[in-house]
C-alpha positions as CSV (number, residue, x, y, z in Angstrom):
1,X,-0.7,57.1,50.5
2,X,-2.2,59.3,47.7
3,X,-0.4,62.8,47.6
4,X,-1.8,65.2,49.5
5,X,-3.6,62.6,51.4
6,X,-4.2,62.5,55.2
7,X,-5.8,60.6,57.6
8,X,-9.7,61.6,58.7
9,X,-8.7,63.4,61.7
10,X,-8.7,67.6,61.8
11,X,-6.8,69.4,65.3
12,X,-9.1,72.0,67.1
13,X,-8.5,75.3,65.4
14,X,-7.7,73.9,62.0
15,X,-9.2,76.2,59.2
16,X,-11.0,75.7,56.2
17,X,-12.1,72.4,55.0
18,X,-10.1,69.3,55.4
19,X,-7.7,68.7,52.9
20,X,-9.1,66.6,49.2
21,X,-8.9,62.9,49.6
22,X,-8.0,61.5,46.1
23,X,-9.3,59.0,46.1
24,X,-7.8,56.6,49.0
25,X,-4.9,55.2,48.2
26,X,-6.2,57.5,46.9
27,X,-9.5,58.6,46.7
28,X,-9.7,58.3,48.9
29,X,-11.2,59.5,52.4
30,X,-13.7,61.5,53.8
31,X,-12.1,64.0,56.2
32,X,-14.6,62.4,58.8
33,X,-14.3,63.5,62.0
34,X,-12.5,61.6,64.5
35,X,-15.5,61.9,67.1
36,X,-17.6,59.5,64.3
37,X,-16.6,56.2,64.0
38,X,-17.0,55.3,60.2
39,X,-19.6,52.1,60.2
40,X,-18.3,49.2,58.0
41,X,-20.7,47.9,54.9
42,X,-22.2,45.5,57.2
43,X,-23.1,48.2,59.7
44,X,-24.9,50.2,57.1
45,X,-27.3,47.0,56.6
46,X,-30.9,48.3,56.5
47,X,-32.3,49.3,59.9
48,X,-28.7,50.5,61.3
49,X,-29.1,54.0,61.4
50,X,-26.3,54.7,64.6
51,X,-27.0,57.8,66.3
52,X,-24.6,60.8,65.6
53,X,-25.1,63.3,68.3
54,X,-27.1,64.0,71.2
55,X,-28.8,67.1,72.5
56,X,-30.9,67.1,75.7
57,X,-31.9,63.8,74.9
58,X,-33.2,64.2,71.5
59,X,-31.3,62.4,68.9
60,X,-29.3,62.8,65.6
61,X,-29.1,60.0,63.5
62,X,-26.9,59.3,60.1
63,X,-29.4,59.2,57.8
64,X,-30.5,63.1,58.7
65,X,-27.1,64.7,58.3
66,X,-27.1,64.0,54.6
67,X,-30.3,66.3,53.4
68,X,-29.3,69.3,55.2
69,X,-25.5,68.7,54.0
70,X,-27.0,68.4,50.3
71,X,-29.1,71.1,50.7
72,X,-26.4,73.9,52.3
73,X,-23.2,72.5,50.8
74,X,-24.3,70.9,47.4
75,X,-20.7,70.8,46.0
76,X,-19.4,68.8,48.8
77,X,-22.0,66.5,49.0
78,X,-21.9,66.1,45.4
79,X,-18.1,65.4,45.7
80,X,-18.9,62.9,48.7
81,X,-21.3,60.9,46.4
82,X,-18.7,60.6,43.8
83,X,-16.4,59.1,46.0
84,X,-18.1,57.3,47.9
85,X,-19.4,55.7,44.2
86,X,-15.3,55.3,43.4
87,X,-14.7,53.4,46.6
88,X,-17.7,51.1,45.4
89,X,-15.6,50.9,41.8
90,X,-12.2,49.9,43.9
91,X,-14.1,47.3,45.9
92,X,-15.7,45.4,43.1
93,X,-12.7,45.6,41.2
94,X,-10.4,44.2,44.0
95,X,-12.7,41.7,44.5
96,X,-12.5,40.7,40.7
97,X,-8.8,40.8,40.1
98,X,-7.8,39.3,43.8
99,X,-6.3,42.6,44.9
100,X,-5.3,42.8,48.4
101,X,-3.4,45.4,50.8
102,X,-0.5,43.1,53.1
103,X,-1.3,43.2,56.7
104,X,2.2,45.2,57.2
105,X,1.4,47.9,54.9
106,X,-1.9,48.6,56.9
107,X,0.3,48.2,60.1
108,X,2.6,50.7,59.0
109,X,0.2,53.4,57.6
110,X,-1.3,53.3,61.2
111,X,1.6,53.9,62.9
112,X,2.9,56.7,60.4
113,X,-0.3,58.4,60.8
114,X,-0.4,58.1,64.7
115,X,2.9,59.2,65.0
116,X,2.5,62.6,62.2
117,X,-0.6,63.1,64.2
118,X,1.7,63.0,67.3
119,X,3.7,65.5,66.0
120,X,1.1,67.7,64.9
121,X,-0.3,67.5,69.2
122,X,3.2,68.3,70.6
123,X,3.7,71.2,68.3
124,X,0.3,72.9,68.7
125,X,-0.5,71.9,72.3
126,X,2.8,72.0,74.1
127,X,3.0,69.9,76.8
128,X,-0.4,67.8,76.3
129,X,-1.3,64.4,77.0
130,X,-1.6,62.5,73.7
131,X,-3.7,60.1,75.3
132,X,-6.4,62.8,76.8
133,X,-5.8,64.4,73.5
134,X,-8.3,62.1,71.8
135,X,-11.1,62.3,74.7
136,X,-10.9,65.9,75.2
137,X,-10.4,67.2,71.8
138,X,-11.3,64.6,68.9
139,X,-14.2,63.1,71.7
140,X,-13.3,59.6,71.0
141,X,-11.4,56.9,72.8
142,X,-7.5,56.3,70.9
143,X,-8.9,52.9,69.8
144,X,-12.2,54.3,68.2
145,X,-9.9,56.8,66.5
146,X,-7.2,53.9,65.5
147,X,-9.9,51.4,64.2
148,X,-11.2,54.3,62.0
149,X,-8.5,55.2,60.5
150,X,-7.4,51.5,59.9
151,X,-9.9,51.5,57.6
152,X,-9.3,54.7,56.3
153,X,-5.7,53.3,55.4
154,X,-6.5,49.9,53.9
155,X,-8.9,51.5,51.7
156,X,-6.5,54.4,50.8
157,X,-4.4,52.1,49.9
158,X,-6.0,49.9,48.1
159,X,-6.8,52.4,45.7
160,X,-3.4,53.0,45.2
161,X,-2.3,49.0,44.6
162,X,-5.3,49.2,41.5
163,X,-4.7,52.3,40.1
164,X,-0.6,51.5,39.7
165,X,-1.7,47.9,38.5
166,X,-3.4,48.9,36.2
167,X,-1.3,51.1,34.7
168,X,1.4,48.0,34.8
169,X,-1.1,46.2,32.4
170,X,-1.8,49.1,30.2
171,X,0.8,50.0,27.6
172,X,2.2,54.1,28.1
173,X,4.1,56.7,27.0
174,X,6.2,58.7,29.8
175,X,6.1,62.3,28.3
176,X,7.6,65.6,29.7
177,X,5.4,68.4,29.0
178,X,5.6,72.7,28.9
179,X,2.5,74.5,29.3
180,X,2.2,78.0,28.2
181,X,-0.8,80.8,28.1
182,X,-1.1,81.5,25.2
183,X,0.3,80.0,21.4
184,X,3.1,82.6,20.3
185,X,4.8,82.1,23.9
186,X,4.5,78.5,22.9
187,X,5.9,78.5,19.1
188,X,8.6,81.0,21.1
189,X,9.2,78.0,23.4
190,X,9.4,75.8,20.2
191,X,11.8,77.2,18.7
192,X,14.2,77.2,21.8
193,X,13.6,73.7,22.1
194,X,14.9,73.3,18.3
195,X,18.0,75.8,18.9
196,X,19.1,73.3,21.7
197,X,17.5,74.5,24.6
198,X,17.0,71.4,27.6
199,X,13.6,70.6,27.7
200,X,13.1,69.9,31.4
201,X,15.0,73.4,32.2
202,X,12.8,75.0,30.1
203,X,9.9,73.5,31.9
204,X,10.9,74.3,35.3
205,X,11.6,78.2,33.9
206,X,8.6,78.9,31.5
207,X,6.2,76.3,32.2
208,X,2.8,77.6,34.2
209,X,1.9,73.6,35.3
210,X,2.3,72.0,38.5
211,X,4.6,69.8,36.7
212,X,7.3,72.1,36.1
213,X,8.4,71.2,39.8
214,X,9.3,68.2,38.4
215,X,11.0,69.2,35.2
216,X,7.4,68.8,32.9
217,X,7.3,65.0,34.6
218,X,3.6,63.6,34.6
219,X,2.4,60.6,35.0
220,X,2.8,58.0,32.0
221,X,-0.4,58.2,29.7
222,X,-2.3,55.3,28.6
223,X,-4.8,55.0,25.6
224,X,-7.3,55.9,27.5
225,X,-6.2,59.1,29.1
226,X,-7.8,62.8,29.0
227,X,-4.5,64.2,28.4
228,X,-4.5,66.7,24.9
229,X,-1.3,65.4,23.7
230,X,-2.1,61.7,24.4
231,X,-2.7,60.7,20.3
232,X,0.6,62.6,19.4
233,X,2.8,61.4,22.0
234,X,1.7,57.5,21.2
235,X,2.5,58.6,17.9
236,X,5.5,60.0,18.1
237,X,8.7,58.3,18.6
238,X,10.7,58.2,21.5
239,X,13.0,61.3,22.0
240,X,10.6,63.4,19.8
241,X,9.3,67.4,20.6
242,X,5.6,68.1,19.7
243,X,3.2,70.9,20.0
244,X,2.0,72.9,20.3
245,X,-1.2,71.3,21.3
246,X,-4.5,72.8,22.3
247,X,-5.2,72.4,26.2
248,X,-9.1,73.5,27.4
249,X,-8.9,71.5,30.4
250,X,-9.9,73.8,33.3
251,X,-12.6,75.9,31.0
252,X,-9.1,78.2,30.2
253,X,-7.3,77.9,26.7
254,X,-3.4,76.8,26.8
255,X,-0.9,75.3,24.6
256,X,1.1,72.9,25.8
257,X,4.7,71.5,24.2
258,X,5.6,67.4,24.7
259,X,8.8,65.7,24.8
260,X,8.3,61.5,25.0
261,X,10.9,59.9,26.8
262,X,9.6,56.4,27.3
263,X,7.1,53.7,25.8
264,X,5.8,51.5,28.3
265,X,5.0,48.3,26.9
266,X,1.7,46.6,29.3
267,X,2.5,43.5,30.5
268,X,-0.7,40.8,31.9
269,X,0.3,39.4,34.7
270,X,-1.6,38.3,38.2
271,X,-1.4,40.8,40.9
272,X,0.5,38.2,43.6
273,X,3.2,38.3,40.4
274,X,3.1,42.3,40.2
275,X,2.6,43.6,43.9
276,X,6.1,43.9,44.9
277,X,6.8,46.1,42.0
278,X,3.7,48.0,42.4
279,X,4.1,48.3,46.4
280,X,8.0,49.1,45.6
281,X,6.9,51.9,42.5
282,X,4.4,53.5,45.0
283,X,6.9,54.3,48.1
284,X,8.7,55.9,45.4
285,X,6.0,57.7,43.7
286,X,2.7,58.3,45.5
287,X,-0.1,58.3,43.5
288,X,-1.2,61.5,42.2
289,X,-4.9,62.4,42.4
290,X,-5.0,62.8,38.4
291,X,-3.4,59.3,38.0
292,X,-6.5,58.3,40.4
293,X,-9.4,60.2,38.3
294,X,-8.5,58.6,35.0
295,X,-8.2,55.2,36.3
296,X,-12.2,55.9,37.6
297,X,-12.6,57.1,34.4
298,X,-11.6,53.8,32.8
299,X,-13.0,51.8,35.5
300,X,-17.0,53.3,35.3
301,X,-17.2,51.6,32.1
302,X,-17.7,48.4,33.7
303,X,-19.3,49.7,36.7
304,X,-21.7,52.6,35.3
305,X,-22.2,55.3,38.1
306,X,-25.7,56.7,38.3
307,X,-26.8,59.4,40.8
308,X,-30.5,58.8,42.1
309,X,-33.0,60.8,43.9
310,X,-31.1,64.0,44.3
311,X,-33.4,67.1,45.4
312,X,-33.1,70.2,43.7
């Protein structure tokens, strides 16, 4: 699946919101609760409207939980919108280039998430019945919750089969980067990187990105990407150190160092030809939710996203 992604089901006492859904791999879920079955496209045909909860008889349908949700949580609803827009993106566009998620790879997201969910019973309820678990605690029957999250993973991972596909097709530069605060501790980083210094040790010591876990590894840039040192890294040749180059990504100002360590040349091939590569590429490497934004990025441009008939 996506990193950081998990499947739509939250244990009783978990805090805070449900963890971001990247868009299903990748973008992506919803965090929906177990206790609501997800209804397919065809279920959401006009004049479904399933009923949601019931108190003393009087009912809750679907279509009224989105108005007050809009109204008392605007950013999430906002955030639901736009991903419920991307999944519309990944379905048209696995429709049009005969993208499909194997059977097995559905099969075994399932049973990875039933048994992590497993896991997560026996350590915070010891000694529970997984089986009552789901009626007493998520209120839903194990094959409600199960067909749910099948869906949840197929689409997940669909996602994730487009977004690495793509990226097979588009040519990219693999880059290391160092990220610092401000410019002098930057040209101060510079010129350690031109006495000698190892860039990737350097990263993991003096860089303030997520990416110095991984040595000032990102994911490979294409010519399309939002990344600041995309023109000079395509530019650059292979082995080369640049920067320092402007970052205002975030609304902060940062200056950010680049080492290229690969061109990727793009090769245009059918999916059927590319899948065991890309299935193989994403055990090793999940993808990452910024890999996922730009490929929406790209993607809107053939399928333009409007927003309609929000209240203010």
């Amino acid at each position: 699946m996506l990193a950081g992604d998990r499947p739509p089901a939250r244990l009783p006492g978990d805090r805070g919101a449900p963890p971001p859904t990247p868009p299903r791999e990748p973008g992506a879920a919803t965090g929906t609760p177990a206790s609501i079955d997800v209804p397919s496209r065809a279920e959401r045909a006009p004049g479904h409207d399933p009923v949601v909860v019931r108190v003393a008889g009087d009912e809750i349908h679907a279509s009224e939980v989105f108005g007050p949700l809009l109204f008392h949580f605007r950013d999430v609803a906002m955030e639901l919108l736009l991903k419920l827009a991307g999944d519309a993106v990944v379905r048209a566009e696995a429709e049009r280039l005969d993208v499909r998620v194997p059977p097995e790879e559905i099969d075994a997201g399932v049973a990875s998430a039933i048994d992590e969910l497993r896991r997560r019973v026996d350590a915070e309820f010891p000694g529970a019945d997984f089986e009552r678990f789901f009626a007493e605690q998520l209120r839903t029957t194990r094959p409600e919750y199960e067909r749910s999250l099948r869906r949840f993973v197929e689409e997940s991972r669909l996602a994730a089969l487009l977004v690495r596909y793509d990226e097979l097709r588009s040519d990219r530069v693999a880059i290391r980067e160092i990220v610092a605060r401000d410019r002098p501790h930057a040209d101060e980083l510079l010129e350690k990187l031109r006495d000698g210094a190892e860039f990737s040790a350097l990263a993991r010591a003096e860089s303030v990105a997520a990416s110095r876990a991984d040595g000032g590894r990102i994911p490979p840039l294409d010519r399309e990407s939002a990344h600041p040192a995309r023109d000079a890294a395509f530019a650059a040749a292979v082995g080369t150190v640049g920067g320092p180059v402007e970052d205002r990504r975030g609304g902060d100002t940062a200056w950010l160092l680049f080492r290229v360590i690969e061109r990727i040349p793009g090769r245009d091939v059918p999916f059927r030809v590319a899948q065991k590569e890309v299935l193989d590429g994403l055990r090793d490497r999940p993808i990452a939710r910024v890999e996922y934004e730009a490929y929406l990025r790209k993607a809107a441009r053939r399928y333009p996203i409007e927003l309609l008939g929000l209240p203010r």
